[in-house]
C-alpha distance (Angstrom), angle and dihedral (degrees) to the residues before:
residue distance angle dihedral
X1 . . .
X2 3.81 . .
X3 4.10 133.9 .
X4 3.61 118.1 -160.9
X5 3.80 115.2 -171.1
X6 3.75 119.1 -159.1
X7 4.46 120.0 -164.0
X8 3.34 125.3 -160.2
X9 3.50 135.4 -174.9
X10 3.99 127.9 -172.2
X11 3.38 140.1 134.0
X12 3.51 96.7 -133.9
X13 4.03 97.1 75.3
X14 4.00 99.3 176.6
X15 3.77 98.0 47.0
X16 4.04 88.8 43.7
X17 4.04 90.5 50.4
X18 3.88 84.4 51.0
X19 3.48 99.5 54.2
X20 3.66 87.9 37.7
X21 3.80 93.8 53.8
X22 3.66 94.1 49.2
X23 3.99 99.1 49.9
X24 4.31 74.7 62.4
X25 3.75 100.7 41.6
X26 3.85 86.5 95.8
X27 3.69 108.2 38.2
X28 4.14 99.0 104.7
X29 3.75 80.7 68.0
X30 3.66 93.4 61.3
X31 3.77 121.0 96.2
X32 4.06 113.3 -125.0
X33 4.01 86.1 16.5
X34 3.74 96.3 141.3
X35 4.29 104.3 158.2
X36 3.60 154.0 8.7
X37 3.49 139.0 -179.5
X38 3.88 132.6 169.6
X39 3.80 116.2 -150.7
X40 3.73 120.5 -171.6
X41 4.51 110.8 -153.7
X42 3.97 107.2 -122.3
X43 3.48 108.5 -106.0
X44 3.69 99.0 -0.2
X45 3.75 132.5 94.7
X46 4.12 87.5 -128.3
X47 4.04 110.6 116.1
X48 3.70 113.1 -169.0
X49 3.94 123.8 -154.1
X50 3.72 125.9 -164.7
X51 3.62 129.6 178.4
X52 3.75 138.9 172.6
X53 3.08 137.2 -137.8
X54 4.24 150.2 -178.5
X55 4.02 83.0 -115.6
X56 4.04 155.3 -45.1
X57 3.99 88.2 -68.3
X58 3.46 92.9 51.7
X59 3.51 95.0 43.2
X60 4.28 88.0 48.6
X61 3.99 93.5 52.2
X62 3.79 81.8 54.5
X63 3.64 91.8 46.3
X64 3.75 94.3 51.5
X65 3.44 92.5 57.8
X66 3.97 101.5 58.4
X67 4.17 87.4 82.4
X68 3.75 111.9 -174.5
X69 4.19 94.0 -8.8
X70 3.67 96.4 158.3
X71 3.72 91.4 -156.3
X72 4.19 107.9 46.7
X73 4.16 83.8 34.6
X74 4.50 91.4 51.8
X75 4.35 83.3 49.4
X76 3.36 133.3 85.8
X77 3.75 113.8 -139.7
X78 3.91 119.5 -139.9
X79 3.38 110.8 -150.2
X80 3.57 116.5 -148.6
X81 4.29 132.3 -172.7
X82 3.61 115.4 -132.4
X83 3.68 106.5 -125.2
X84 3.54 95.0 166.1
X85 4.27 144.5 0.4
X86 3.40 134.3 -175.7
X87 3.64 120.5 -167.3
């Protein structure tokens, strides 16, 4: 399994959770999409997004299909291997 954490950082918060939102409108149609979660920093403008998924290919066909999302295409992703999860 593979996390992938995306940070942003703007000061306009609504338009950024907009673009944010629709770079994940589509991810239920993704094979080996398994989780995401949008976390906004207390008293910050950062807004972190992490998602899961089955693995990196999965994660790229997702990728591919952001086309010009200013948001997910102006982050770096850090991709992460789960050793571990407790639920």
């Amino acid at each position: 399994m593979l996390t992938i954490v995306h940070t942003f950082d703007s000061p306009d918060r609504d338009r950024l959770l907009s673009d944010i939102r629709s770079g994940l409108d589509d991810l239920d149609q993704i094979g080996g999409f398994k989780y995401a979660s949008i976390n906004e920093q207390t008293n910050t403008n950062e807004i972190m997004v992490m998602t899961k998924w089955d693995d990196v290919n999965a994660y790229d066909n997702w990728a591919s299909t952001l086309g010009e999302n200013k948001a997910f295409k102006q982050s770096t992703p850090q991709m992460f291997d789960v050793i571990d999860e407790k639920f």
